[in-house]
C-alpha positions as CSV (number, residue, x, y, z in Angstrom):
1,X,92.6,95.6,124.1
2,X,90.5,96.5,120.8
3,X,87.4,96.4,122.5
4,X,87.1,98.8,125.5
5,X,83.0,98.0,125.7
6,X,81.8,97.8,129.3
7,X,77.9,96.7,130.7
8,X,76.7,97.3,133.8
9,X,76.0,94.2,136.0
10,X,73.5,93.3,139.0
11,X,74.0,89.8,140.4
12,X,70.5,88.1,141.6
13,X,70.1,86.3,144.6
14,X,70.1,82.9,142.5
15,X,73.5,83.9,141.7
16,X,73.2,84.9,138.0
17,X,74.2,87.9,136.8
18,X,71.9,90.9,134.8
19,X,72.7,93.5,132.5
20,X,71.6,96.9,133.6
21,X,69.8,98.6,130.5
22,X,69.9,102.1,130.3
23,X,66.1,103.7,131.1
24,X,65.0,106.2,128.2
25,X,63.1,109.6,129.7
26,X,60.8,111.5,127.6
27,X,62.8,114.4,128.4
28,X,65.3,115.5,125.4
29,X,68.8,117.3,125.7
30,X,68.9,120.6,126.2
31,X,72.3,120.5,124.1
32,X,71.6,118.3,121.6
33,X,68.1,117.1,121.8
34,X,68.7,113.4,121.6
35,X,66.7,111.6,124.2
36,X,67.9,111.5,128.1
37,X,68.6,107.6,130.0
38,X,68.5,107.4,133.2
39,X,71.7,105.8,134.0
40,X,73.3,104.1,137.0
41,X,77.3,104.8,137.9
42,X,79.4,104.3,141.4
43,X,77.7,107.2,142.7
44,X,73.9,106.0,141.9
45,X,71.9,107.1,139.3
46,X,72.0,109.8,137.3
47,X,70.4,111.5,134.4
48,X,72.3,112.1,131.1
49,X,72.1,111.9,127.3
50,X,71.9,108.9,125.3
51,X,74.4,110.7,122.8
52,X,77.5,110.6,124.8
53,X,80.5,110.3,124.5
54,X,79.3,113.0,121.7
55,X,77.3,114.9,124.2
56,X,78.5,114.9,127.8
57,X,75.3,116.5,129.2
58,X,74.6,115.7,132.7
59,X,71.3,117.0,134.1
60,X,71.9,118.2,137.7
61,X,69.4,117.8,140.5
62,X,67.6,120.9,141.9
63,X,66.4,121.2,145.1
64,X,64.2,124.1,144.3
65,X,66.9,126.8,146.8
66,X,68.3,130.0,144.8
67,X,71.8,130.4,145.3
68,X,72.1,133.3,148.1
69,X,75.1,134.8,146.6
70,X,74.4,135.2,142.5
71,X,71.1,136.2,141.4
72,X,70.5,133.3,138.2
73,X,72.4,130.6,140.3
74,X,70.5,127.7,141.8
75,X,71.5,125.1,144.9
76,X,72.0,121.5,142.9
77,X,73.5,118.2,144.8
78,X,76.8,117.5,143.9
79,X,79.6,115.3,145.2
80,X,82.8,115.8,146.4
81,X,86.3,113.6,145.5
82,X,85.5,111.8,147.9
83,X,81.9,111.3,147.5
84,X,80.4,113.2,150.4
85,X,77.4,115.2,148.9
86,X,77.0,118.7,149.0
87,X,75.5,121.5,147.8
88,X,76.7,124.0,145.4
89,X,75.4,126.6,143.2
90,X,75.2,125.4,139.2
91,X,76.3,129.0,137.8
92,X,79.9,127.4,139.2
93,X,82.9,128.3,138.3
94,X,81.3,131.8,138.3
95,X,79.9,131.5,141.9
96,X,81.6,129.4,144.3
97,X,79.3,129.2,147.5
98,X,78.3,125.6,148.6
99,X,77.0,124.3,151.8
100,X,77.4,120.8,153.4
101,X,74.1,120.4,155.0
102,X,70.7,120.3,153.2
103,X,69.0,123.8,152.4
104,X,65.1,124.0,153.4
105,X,63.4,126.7,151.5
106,X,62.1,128.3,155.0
107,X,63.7,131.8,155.9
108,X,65.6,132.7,158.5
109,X,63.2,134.1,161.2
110,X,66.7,135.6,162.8
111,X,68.9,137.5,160.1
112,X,66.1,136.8,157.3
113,X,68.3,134.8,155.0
114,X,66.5,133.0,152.2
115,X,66.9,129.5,153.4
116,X,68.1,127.5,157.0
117,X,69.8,124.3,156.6
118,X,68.7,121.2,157.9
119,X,71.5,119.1,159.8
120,X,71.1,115.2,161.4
121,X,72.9,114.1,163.9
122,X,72.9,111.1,166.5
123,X,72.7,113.1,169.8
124,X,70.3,115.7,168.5
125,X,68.3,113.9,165.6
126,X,67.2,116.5,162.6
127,X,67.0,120.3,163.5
128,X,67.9,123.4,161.6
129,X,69.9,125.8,161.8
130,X,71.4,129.5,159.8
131,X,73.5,128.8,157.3
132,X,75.2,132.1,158.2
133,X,78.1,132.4,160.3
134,X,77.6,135.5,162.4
135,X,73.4,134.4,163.3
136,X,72.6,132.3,166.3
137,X,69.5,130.6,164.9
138,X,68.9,127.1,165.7
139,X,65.7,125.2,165.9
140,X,65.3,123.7,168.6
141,X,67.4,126.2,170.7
142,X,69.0,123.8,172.4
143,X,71.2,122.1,169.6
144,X,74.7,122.9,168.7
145,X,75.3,124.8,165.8
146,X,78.6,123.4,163.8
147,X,81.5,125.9,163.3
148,X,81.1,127.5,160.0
149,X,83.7,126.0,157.4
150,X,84.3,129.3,155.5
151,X,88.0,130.7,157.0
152,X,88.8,134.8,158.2
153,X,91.2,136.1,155.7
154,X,93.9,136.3,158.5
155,X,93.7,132.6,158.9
156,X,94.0,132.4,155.2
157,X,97.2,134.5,155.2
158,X,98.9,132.7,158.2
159,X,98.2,129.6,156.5
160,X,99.7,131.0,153.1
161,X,102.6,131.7,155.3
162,X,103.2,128.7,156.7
163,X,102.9,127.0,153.6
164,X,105.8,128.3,152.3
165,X,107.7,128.1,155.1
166,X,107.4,124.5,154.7
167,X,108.4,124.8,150.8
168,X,111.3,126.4,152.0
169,X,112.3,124.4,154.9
170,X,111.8,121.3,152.1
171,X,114.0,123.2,149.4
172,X,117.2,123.4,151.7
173,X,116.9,120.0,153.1
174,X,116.7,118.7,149.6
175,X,119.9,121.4,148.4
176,X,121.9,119.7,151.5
177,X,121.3,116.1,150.7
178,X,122.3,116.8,147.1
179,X,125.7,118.9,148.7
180,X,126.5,116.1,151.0
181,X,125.9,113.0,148.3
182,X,128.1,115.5,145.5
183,X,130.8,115.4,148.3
184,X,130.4,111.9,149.0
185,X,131.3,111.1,145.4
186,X,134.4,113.1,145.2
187,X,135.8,111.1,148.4
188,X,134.9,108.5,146.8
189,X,136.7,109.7,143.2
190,X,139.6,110.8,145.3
191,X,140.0,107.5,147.4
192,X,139.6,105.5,144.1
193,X,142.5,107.9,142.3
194,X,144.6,106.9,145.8
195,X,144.1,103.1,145.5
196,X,145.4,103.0,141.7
């Protein structure tokens, strides 16, 4: 169509629908300096410019955590492909480390890192534990502290491996169908030169 417009709508309990307005902030851009709206997408709502598609400025949401790794970097909530929050540090691409569970700004009292990370479960409720791999700490002592997520280069490699092993199994598979249907058709040429 001509028209690719699109609104926003809530539907009220009386069964009528509403158009969701955009909410201007007394904020400005920090790339443009047109006013910020507060906005509401599949995700929830988020904070961006009132210039787009011009300006594509998306203001990210600090939790007040530096990024342990890079020394400007700060932790931000961000979502995965699949919409499962995390967070990440916003000097990304240039820094890559993220964690799943929410950072406390509370040091370590084991290995002194600069924050724990707060988990909630069913069994044990909300407790907190190192973000670190190699330290122990979890508060209370009692509750299980989940497997770290970051892989040894080894398992990396063997991966890597198999991988291509895979690729390689799926390359000859595909090379012998396409040998046996080539054959196929020259029987079939050769029976049809027979015939006439």
């Amino acid at each position: 169509p001509k028209c690719r417009g699109t609104a926003r709508l809530r539907q009220n309990p009386d069964g009528s629908w509403k158009v969701l307005k955009d909410r201007k902030l007394e904020e400005g851009c920090p790339e443009c300096e047109h006013v910020l709206v507060e906005r509401e997408g599949r995700f929830g709502k988020f904070v961006a410019c009132s210039n787009y598609p011009e300006c594509s400025y998306i203001k990210q949401e600090k939790i007040g955590v530096n990024c342990p790794e890079c020394e400007p970097g700060e932790l931000v909530v961000k979502r995965s492909r699949r919409s499962k929050g995390f967070y990440g540090c916003n000097a990304y691409p240039d820094c890559d480390f993220l964690v799943w569970d929410k950072p406390i700004k509370e040091p370590c009292p084991e290995c002194k890192a600069p924050f724990v990370v707060e988990r909630e479960t069913k069994k044990h409720g909300v407790y907190k534990y190192c973000f670190k791999g190699e330290c122990k700490f979890t508060d209370p002592p009692d509750c299980p502290k989940p497997r770290p997520r970051v892989r040894k280069e080894e398992d990396i490699e063997a991966a890597k491996k198999k991988a291509a092993k895979r690729k390689a199994a799926k390359k000859k598979k595909a090379s012998k169908k396409r040998a046996k249907k080539k054959s196929s058709k020259k029987k079939a040429a050769k029976r049809a030169a027979e015939a006439s």
